[in-house]
C-alpha distance (Angstrom), angle and dihedral (degrees) to the residues before:
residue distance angle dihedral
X1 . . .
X2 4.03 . .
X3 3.87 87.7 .
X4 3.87 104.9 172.5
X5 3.68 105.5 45.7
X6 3.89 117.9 77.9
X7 3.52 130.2 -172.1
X8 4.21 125.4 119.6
X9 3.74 89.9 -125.1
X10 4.10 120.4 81.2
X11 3.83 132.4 154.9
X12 3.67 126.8 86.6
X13 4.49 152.6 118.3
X14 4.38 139.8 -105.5
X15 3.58 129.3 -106.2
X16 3.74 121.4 -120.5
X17 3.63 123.6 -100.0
X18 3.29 141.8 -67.9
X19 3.72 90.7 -119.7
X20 3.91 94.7 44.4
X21 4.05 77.4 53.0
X22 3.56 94.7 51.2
X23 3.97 99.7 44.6
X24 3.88 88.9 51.2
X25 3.38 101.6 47.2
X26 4.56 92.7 37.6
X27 4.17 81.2 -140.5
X28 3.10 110.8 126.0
X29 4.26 100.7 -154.2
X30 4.02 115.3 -121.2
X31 3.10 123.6 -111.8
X32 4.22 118.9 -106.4
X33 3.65 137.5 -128.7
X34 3.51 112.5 -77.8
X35 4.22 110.1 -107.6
X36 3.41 124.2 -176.2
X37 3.76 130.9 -131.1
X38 3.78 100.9 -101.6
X39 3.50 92.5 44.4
X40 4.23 93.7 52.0
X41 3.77 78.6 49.0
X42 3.90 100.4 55.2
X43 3.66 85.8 44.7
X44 3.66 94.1 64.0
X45 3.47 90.7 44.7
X46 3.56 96.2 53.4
X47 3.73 91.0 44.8
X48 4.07 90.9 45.9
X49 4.26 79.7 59.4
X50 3.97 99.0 48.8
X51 3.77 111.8 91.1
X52 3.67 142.8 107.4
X53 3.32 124.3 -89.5
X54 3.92 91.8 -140.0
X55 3.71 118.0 23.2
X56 4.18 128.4 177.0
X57 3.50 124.0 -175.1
X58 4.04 146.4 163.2
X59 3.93 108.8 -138.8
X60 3.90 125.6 -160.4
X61 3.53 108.9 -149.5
X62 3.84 126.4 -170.9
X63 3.95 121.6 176.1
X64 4.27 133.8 171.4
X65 3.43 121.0 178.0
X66 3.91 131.1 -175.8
X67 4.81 87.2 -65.8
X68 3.70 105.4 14.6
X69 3.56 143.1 31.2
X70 4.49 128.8 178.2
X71 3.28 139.8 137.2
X72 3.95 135.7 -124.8
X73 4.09 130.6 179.5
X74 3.60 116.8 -129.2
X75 4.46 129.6 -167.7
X76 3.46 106.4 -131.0
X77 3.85 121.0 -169.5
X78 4.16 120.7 172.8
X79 3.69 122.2 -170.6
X80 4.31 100.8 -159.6
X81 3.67 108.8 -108.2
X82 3.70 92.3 -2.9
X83 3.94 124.1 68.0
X84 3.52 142.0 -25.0
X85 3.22 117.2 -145.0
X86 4.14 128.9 -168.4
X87 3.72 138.8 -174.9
X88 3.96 120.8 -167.0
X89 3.84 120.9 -161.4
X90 3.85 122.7 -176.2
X91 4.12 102.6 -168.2
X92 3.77 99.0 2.0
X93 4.14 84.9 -62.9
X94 3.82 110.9 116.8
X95 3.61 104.4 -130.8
X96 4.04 110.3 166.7
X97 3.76 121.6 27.2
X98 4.28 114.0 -172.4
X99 3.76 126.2 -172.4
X100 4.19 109.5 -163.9
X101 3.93 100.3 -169.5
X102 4.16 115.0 170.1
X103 3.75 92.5 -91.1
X104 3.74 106.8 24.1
X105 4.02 149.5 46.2
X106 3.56 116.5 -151.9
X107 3.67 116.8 -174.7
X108 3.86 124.5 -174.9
X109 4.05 122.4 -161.4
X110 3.79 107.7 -156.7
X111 3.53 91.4 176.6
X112 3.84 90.7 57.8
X113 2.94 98.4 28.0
X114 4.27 105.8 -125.6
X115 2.85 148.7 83.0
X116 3.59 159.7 -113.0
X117 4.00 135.2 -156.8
X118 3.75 126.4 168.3
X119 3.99 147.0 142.1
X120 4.06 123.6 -64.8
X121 3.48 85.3 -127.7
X122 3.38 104.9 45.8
X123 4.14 99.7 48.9
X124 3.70 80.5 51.8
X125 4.07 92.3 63.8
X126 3.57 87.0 43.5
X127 3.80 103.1 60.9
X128 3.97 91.1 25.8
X129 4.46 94.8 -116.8
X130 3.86 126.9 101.3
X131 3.20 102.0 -109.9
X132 4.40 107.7 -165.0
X133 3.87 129.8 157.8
X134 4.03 89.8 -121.0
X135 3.57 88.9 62.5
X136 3.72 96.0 50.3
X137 3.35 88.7 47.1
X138 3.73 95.4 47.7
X139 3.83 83.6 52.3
X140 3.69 100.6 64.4
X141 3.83 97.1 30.1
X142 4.25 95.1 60.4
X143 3.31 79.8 -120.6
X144 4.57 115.2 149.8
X145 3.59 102.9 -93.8
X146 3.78 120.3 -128.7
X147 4.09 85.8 0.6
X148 3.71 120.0 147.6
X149 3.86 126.4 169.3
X150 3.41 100.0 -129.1
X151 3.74 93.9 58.3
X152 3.24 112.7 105.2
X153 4.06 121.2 -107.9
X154 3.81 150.9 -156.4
X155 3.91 125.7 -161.2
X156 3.43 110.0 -136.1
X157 4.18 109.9 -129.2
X158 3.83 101.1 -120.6
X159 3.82 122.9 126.5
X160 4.05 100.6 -161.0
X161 4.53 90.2 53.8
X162 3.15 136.6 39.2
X163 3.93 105.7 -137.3
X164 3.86 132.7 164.9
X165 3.68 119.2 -171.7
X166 3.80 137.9 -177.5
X167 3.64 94.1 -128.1
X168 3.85 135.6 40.0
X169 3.73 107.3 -125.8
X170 3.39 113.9 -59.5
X171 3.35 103.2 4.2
X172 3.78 99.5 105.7
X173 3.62 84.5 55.7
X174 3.78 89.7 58.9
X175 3.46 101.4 44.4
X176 3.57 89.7 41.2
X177 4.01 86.8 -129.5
X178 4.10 127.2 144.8
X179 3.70 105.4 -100.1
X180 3.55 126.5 -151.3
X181 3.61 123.1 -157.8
X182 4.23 120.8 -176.4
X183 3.87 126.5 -160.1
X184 3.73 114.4 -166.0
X185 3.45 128.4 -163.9
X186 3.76 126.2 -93.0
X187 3.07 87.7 -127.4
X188 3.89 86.6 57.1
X189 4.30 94.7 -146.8
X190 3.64 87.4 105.2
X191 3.68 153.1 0.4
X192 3.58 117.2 -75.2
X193 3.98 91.5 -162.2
X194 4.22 148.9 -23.6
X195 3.62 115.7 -139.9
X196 3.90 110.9 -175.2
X197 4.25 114.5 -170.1
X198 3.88 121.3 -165.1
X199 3.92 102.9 -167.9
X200 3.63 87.8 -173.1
X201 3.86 103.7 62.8
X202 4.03 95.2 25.9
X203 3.84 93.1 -110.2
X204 3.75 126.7 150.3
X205 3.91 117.2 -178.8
X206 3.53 113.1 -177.7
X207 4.72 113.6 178.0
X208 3.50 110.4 -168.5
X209 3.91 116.2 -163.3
X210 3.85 93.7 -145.6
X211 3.87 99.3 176.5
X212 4.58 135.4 8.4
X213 3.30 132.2 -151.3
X214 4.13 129.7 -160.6
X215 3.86 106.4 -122.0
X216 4.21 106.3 -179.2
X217 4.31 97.2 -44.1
X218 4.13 86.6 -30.4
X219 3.73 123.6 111.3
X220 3.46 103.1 -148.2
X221 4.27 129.3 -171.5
X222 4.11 109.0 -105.0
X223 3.76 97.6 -175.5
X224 3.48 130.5 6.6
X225 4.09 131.8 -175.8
X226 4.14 113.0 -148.6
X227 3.85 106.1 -159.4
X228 3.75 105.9 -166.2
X229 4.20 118.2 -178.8
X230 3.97 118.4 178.5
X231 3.75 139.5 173.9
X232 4.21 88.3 -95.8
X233 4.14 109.8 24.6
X234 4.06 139.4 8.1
X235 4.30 119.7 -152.8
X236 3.28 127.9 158.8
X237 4.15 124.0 -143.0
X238 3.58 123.3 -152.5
X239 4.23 122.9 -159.1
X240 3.44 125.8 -172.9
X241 3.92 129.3 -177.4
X242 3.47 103.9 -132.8
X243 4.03 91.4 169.9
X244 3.43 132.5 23.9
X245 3.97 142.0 -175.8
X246 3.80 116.7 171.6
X247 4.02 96.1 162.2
X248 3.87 101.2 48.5
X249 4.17 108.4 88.6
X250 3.33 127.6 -151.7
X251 4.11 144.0 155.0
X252 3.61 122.3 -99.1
X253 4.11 125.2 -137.8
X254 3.64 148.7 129.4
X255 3.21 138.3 -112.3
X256 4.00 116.7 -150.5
X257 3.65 108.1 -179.7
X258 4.09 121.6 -118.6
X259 3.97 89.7 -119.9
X260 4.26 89.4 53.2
X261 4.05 112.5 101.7
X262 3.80 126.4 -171.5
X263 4.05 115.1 -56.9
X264 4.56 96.2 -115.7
């Protein structure tokens, strides 16, 4: 099973090549700056530090898969270290509202009206991902997901990206381990893209951080593109910040009405 990467949301499809990219366009991409290992590898780290300590935001989110395709808004607030907290909406009518804390998921159905509350750990057996706050928070910060600097490393040889990976090629395959694989930006502020591979379950998950914003000193994703591929569907989900507040603090909780029993 995919067992490092952590988000609720997976489906999704791969961009074309480089060289497909290249032949269209009849550009020819320069080459960068050389950068060495242990400086891609600070990078990350300092990037992995750089977030706000409070963040609010209204997301836009737009996904299609291989039989249906929509669009819902969702309120998203994160207190760092703490809780995420997220509200979805489908026609300005708040329909789902989920609280991610660092030892439990709580997940209110206003539509039903229930609810359900249970261990990190524990929704992560049942739909087969690790599901962790970090990772969340990684997520929405741009930050590298499931990177630590004391993993170790390769540099990928390629003179037009800067990529670091956690396997040479093929070796994930081999070992039948989760690879990750990180692009950063030429202009090396901030990561271009995460692809994550699970050999083992046929599942390719490729986030692209299309667009930033500056919120306070933070740089902040505006739009990002999740490419998932499995054995049994591809999708692809599209957010977009269409508000922001990283200064303004404020508490996180939820609410779940007297009248609300367990969700069966």
């Amino acid at each position: 099973m995919l067992n490092r990467f952590t988000f609720c949301t997976l489906l999704i499809f791969l961009t074309v090549s480089c060289a497909k990219q290249w032949s269209d366009s009849e550009t020819k991409p320069k080459k960068l700056p050389k950068l060495k290992q242990k400086e891609f590898i600070a990078k990350l780290d300092s990037i992995s530090l750089s977030a706000p300590h409070y963040m609010y935001t209204k997301l836009k989110v737009n996904y299609k898969g291989a039989d249906n395709k929509g669009s819902f808004k969702t309120t998203l607030k994160s207190v760092q270290d703490s809780a995420v907290s997220a509200v979805v909406s489908f026609a300005r009518i708040p329909v789902f509202s989920v609280l991610i804390d660092s030892s439990t998921l709580t997940i209110v159905n206003k539509k039903d009206k229930c609810f359900s509350e249970q261990s990190v750990g524990e929704f992560s057996k049942k739909v087969g991902v690790d599901l962790a706050l970090h990772n969340v928070e990684e997520f929405i910060f741009g930050h590298a997901i499931g990177f630590s600097n004391d993993k170790k490393y390769h540099m990928l040889n390629d003179p037009y990206q800067y990529v670091l990976s956690t396997h040479r090629k093929g070796g994930g395959r081999k070992k039948k381990e989760v690879v990750y694989r990180y692009n950063l930006a030429p202009s090396q502020n901030h990561l271009a893209s995460v692809f994550i591979s699970a050999p083992m379950d046929s599942t390719e998950i490729e986030i692209k951080y299309l667009e930033w914003q500056k919120a306070a000193k933070f740089l902040i994703p505006k739009v990002i593109e999740m490419n998932i591929q499995t054995r049994n569907n591809v999708g692809q989900i599209t957010l977009e910040y269409t508000r922001l507040d990283a200064v303004t603090s404020d508490s996180l909780f939820l609410n779940i009405p007297e009248k609300y029993e367990k969700c069966n």
